[in-house]
C-alpha positions in Angstrom: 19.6 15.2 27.8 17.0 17.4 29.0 18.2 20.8 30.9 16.7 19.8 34.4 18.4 16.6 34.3 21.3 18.3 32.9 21.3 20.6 35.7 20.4 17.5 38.1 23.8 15.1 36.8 25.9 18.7 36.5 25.3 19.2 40.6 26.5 15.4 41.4 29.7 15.9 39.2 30.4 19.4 41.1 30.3 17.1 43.7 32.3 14.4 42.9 34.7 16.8 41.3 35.3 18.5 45.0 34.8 15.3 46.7 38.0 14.0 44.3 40.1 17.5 45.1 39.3 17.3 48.7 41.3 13.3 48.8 43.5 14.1 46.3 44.9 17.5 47.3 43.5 18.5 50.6 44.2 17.8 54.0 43.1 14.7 55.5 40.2 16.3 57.1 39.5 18.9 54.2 35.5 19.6 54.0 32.9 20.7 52.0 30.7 23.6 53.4 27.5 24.0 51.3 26.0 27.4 51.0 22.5 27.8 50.3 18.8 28.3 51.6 18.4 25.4 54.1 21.2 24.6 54.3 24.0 24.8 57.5 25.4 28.1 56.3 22.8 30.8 54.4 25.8 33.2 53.9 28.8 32.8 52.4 30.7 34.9 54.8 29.6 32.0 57.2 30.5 29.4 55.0 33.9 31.4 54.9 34.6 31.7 58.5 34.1 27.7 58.9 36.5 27.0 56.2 40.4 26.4 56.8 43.2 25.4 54.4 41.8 22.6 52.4 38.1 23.0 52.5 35.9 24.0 50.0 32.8 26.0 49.9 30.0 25.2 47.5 27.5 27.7 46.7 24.5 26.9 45.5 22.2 28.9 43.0 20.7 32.2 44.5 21.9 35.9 44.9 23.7 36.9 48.0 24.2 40.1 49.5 28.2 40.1 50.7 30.8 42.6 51.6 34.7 42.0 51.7 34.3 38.3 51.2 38.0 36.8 52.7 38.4 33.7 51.7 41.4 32.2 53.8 44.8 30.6 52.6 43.8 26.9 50.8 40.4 27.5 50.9 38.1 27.4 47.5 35.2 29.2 47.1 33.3 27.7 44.2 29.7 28.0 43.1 27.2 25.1 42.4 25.7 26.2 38.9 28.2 29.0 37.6 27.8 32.7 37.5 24.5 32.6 35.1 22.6 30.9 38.6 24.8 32.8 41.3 25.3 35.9 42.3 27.4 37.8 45.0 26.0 41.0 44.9 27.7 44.3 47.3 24.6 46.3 47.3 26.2 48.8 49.5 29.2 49.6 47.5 33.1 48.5 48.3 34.9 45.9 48.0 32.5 42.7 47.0 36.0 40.1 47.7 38.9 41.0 49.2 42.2 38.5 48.9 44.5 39.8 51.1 47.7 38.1 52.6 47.0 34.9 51.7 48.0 31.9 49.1 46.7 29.0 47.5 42.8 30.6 47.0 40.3 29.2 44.3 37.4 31.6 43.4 35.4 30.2 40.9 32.1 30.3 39.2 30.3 33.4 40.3 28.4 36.7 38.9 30.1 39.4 41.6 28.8 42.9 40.9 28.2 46.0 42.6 26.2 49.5 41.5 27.8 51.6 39.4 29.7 54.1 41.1 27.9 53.8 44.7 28.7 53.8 48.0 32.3 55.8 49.6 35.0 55.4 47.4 37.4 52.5 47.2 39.8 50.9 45.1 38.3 47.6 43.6 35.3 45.5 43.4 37.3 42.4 43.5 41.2 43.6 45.6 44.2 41.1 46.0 47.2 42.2 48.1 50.4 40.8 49.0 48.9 37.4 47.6 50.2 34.2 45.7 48.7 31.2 43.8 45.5 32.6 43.1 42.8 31.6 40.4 39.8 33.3 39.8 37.6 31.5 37.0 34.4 31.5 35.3 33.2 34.8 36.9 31.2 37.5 35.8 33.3 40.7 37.5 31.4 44.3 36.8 29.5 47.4 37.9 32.1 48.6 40.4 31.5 50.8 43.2 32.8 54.7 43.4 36.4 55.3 42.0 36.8 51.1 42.1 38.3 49.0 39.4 36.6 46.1 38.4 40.1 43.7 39.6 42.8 45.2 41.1 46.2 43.2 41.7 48.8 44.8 44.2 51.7 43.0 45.7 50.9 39.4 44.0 52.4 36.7 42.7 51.2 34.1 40.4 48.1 34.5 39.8 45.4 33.3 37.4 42.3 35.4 35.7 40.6 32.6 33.4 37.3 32.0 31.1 36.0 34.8 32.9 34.0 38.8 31.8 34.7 41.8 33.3 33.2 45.6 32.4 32.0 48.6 33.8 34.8 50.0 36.2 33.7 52.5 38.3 34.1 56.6 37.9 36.8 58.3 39.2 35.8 60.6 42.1 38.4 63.0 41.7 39.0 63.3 38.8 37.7 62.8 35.0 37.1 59.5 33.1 36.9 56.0 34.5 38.7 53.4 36.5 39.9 49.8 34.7 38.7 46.8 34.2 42.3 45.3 35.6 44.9 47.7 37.3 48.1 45.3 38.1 50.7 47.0 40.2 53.9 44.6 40.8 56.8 44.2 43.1 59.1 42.2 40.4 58.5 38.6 40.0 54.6 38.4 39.6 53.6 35.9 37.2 50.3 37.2 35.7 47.8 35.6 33.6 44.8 36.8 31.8 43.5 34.0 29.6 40.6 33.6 27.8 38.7 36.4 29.5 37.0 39.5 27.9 37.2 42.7 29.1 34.5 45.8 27.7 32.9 48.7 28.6 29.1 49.2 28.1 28.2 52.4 26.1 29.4 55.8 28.1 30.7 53.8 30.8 35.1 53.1 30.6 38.4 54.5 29.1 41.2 51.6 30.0 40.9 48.3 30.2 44.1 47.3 31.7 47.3 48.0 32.1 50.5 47.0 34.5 52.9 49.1 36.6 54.8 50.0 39.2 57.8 47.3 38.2 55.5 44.8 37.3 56.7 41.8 35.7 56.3 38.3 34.0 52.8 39.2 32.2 51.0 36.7 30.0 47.4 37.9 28.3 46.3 35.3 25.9 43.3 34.6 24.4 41.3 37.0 25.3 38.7 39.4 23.7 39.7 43.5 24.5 36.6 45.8 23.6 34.6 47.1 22.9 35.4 49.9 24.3 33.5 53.0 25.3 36.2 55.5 24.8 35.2 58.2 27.5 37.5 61.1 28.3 40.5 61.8 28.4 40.1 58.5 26.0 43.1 56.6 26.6 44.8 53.6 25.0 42.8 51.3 26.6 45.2 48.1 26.1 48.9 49.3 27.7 52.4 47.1 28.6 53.5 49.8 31.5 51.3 52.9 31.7 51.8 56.1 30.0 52.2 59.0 32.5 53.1 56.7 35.4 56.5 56.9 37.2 57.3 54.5 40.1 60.8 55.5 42.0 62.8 52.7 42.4 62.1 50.5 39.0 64.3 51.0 36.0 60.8 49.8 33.5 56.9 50.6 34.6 56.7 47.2 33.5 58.5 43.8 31.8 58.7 40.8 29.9 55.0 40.3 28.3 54.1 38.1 26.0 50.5 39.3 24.5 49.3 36.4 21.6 45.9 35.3 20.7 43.7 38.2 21.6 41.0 39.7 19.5 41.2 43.3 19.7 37.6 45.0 18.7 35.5 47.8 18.5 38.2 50.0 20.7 37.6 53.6 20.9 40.3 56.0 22.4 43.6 57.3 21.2 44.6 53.5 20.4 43.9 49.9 20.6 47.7 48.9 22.5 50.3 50.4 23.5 53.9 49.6 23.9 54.3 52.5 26.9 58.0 52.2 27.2 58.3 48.3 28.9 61.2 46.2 28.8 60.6 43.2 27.0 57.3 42.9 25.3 55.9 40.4 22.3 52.6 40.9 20.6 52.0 38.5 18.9 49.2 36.3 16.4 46.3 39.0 17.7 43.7 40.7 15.3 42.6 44.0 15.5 39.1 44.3 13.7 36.8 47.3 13.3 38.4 49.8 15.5 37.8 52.4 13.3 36.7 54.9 16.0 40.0 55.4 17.2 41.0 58.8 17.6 44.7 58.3 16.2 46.3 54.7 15.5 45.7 51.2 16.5 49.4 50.9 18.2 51.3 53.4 20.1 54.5 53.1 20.9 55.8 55.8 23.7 59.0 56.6 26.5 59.5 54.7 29.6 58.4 57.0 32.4 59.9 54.6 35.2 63.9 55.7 35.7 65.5 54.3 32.9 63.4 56.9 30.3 64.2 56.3 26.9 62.4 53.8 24.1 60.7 50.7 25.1 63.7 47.6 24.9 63.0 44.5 23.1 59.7 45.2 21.3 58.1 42.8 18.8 54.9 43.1 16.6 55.1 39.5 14.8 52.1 37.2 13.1 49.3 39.9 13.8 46.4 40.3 11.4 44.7 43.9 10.8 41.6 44.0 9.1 38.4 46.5 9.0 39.7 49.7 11.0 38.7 52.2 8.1 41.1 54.7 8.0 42.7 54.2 11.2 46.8 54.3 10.6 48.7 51.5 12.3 51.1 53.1 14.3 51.8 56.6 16.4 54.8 57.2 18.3 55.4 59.2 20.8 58.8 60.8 22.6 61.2 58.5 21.1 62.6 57.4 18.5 60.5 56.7 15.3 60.0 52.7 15.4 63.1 52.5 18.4 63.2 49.3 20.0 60.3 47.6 18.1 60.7 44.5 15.2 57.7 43.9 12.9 57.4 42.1 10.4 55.2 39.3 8.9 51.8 41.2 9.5 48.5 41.3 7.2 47.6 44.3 6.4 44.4 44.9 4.9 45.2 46.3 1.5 45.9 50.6 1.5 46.7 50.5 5.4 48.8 53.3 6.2 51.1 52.8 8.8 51.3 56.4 10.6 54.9 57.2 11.9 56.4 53.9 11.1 56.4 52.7 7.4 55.0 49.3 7.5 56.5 48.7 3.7 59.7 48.1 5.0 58.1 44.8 6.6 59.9 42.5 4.3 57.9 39.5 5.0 54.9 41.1 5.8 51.6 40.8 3.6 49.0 43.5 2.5 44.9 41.7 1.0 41.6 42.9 0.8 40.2 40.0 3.1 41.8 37.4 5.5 38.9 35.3 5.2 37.4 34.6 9.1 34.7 32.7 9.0 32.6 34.7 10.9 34.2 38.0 12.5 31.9 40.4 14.2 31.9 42.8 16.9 30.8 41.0 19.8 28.0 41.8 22.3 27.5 40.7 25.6 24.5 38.0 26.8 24.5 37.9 30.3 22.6 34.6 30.3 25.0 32.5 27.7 27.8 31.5 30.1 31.4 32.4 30.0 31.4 30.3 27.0 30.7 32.9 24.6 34.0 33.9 24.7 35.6 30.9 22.5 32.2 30.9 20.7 33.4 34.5 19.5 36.8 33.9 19.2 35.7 31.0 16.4 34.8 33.8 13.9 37.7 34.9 13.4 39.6 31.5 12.3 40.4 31.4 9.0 39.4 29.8 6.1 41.0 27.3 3.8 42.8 30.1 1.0 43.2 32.6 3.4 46.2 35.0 2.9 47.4 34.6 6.4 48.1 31.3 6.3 51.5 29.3 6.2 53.1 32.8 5.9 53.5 33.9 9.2 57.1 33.3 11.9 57.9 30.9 14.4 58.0 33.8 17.2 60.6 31.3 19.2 62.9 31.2 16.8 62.8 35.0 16.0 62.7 35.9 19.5 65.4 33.4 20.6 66.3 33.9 24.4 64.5 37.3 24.7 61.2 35.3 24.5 60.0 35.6 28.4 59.8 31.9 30.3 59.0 32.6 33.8 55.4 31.6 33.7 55.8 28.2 32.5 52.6 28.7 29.7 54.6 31.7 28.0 56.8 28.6 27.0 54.1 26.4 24.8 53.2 27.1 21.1 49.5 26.7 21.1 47.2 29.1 19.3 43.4 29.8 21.2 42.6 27.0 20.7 45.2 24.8 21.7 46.6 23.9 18.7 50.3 23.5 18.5 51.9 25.7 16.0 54.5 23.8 14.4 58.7 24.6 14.6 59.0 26.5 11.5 56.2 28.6 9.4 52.9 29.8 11.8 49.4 31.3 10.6 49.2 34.4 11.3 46.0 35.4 13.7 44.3 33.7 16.3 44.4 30.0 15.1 46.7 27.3 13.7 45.3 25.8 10.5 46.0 21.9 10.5 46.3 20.0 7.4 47.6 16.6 8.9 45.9 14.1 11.8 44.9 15.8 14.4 42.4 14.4 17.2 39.0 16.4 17.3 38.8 18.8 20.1 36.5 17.1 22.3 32.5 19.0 22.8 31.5 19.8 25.9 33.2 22.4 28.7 31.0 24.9 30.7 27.5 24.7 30.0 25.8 27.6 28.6 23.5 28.2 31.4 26.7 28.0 33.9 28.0 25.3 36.1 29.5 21.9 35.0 28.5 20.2 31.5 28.1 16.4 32.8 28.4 15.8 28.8 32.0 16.8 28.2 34.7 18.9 29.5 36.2 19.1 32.7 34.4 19.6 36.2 36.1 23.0 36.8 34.0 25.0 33.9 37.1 26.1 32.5 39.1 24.8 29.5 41.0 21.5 29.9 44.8 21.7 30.4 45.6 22.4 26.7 42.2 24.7 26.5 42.9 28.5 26.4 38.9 29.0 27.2 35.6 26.9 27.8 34.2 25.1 24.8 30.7 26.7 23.9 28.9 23.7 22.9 28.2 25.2 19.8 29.2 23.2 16.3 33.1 23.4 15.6 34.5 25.7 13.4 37.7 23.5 13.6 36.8 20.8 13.0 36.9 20.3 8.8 35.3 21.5 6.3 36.3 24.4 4.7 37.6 26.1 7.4 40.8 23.8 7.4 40.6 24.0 11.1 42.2 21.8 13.5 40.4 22.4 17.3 42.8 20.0 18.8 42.5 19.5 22.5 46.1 19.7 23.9 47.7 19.1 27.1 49.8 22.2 27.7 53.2 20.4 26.7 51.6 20.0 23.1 50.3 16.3 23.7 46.7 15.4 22.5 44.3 15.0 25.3 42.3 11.6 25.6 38.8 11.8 25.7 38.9 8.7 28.4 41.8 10.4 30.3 40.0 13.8 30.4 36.5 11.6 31.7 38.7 9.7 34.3 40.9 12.4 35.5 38.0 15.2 35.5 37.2 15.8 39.2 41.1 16.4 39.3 41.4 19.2 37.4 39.2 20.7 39.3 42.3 21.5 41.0 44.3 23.1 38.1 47.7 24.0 38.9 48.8 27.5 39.1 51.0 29.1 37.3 
């Protein structure tokens, strides 16, 4: 299909897709307010301000000057073509979307940016406070203004960053270094997710990446791509459970129960890659950390709990992850407690020679040391602004493994090991699937980023978000993220799990581990345009 007719079919499916939302989960009078040059609203803040709980505004292609954008409670604020075709641009610095005291909000499908460092300071480009049931997906998030993260989450429960790039956090204006990417501070039972999202910093321009503190809790970062990183002074780890140097009065743990699995860590400079900064419960768990060699000291830190309760992190586990190409980087340095207190490890690769730091990774009884792991395609990523969020699986797909690989069928099943200290609150921290949304079976896991499957297993279907943003009428599901068993947008390109001699598998799953109907998925589409929150 040709891409203007493409781009034609992908507009009447947007569409449909909010026309279905609007009767199936809207008010009976919900609307559609469309955005755009000639149309009834030219600015989104107007299309904003006509909106109540149910509606939907639909933005079509262009770049549009905005400041603190407030979308109200039930309202969704989508775009027409995704972020490669629209742009909310806050050309005089602040706060580009504010979500502030409201619930049920939808944000989804645009390129939100500032200039670097511009404007008086504030605290994000993108700020949600005292929030709850919020998704933000398919976004391009960078270039904040002075001394502002790129997202910042105070106050918020259960909320949803998906299939979506964020970078260049603004300079701090009193002191040294940079702002993060993502800066969560909780209240106790938050319910985060970060899924299949990347987070860098362009050369010169970041430290951290993100972190979570102030008592924050319930976490789940999955599937994601961390780095590169730029590393800028005072170069901290820029991929931290808690935060090291931060003390909250009144929480016992700067943060608890994470569960961090299927992310590729790469090309991270600073003191580390992750961190273990003294939370209570956290997993890590089937990641890979590849050519971080420009780390200062090692790829994992472990350090004290600065919240009340000091003392060693509780309830640590490094399980199932695979570390490959870091040069001489050693694996672990801790800090203030303990040597290794707190934290099980065992079945890791290694690559072979590794050299653990403070902590003596031959003591790993089932863990493995080999000269290659075998991805299929690893490299350290760079960004194309005009390729769609999709890149981001499209990435990930290097670093499957191929058929001989030393990481397979040799890994835990992290449930079983874990038992009841495995968190559950976010109903996702719960299923088994790798990112790709593959179910890993009761029993013996790969270790890495993918599930090799040897038995039947239904193709993962083509299509997704279209390269050049928006809707792909050819496949995928209306709301240019993954379907319910996705963990990220399919890039269209060929796939790497699909045979040959990658063994792959590239199932699409629902959530609960059930295959995913190509005819279901085409009839049901326009409804998931609605995906639940977790």
């Amino acid at each position: 299909m040709n891409m203007t007719v493409k781009r034609l079919v992908r507009s009447v499916a947007v569409a449909a897709g909010v026309s279905a939302f609007v009767l199936a989960a809207g008010p009976a009078h919900a609307e559609t307010f469309v955005v755009g040059a000639g149309e009834d609203y030219e600015t989104v803040e107007d299309g904003l301000a006509a909106a109540s709980a149910g509606d939907t505004v639909l933005v079509r292609r262009g770049t549009y000057d905005v400041a603190q954008l407030r979308p109200g409670s039930g309202v969704t604020l989508i775009s027409e073509e995704g972020p490669v075709h629209t742009k909310l641009f806050a050309s005089a610095g602040g706060q580009a979307l504010m979500i502030e005291g409201v619930s049920d909000v939808r944000v989804q499908g645009f390129d939100i940016y500032s200039e670097l460092s511009i404007g008086p300071r504030t605290n994000a480009l993108v700020y949600v406070e005292n929030a709850t049931d919020v998704y933000i997906g398919d976004c391009y998030l960078h270039d904040a203004p002075n001394d502002a993260d790129i997202l910042k989450m105070n106050d918020t429960q259960r909320l949803v960053l998906e299939d979506s790039v964020l970078y260049n956090p603004g300079a701090r204006s009193t002191s040294e270094g940079f702002q993060e990417c993502i800066d969560i501070r909780g209240t106790g039972d938050d319910s985060i997710t970060v899924r299949g999202s990347w987070l860098f910093h362009e050369a010169g321009q970041g430290d951290y990446l993100l972190y979570a503190k102030g008592g924050t809790t319930n976490l789940l970062w999955e599937n994601n791509i961390f780095g590169p990183s730029a590393g800028e002074d005072p170069a901290n780890v820029p991929v931290e459970t808690g935060h090291l140097g931060r003390t909250d009065a009144g929480t016992d743990y700067e943060s608890e129960s994470f569960v961090v699995r299927n992310n590729l860590l790469v090309g991270i400079r600073g003191t580390g890659a992750f961190a273990f900064a003294g939370p209570r419960i956290a997993l890590l768990y089937n990641n890979v950390f590849y050519r971080n060699q420009d780390i200062r000291r090692s790829l994992i830190e472990l350090s004290a709990n600065p919240a009340e309760a000091g003392g060693p992190g509780v309830d640590l586990f490094s399980l199932n992850n695979i570390f490959y190409d870091n040069g001489d980087r050693t694996i672990y340095r801790v800090r203030d407690v303990p040597s290794g207190a707190g934290l099980t490890r065992d079945y890791n690769l290694y690559e072979t020679g590794a050299d653990g730091g403070d902590l003596d990774i031959t003591d790993e009884a089932n863990s493995r040391t080999a000269d290659d792991p075998l991805f299929i395609d690893p490299a350290v990523p760079l960004f194309d602004p005009a390729a769609g969020t999709a890149q981001i699986q499209a990435i990930l797909r290097g670093f499957e493994t191929q058929e001989g690989s030393p990481a397979r069928g040799v890994g835990t099943d992290v449930f079983a090991l874990a038992g009841a200290v495995h968190p559950s609150a976010i109903a996702d921290m719960t299923n088994r699937l790798d990112a790709f949304g593959t179910p890993r079976p009761a029993g013996t896991w790969d270790m890495g980023l993918f599930q090799s499957c040897d038995g039947p297993c239904a193709p993962r279907p083509d299509g997704g978000v279209d390269p050049d943003g928006g809707v792909d009428p050819d496949g995928g599901t209306p709301d240019g993220g993954p379907s319910d068993g996705g963990g990220g947008s399919d890039s269209g390109a060929p796939d790497a799990g699909s045979g040959g001699e990658s063994g792959g598998c590239g199932c699409s799953v629902h959530r609960d581990g059930e295959p995913v109907g190509l005819l279901f998925i085409a009839l049901l589409g326009a409804l998931l345009l609605r995906r639940r929150l977790i």
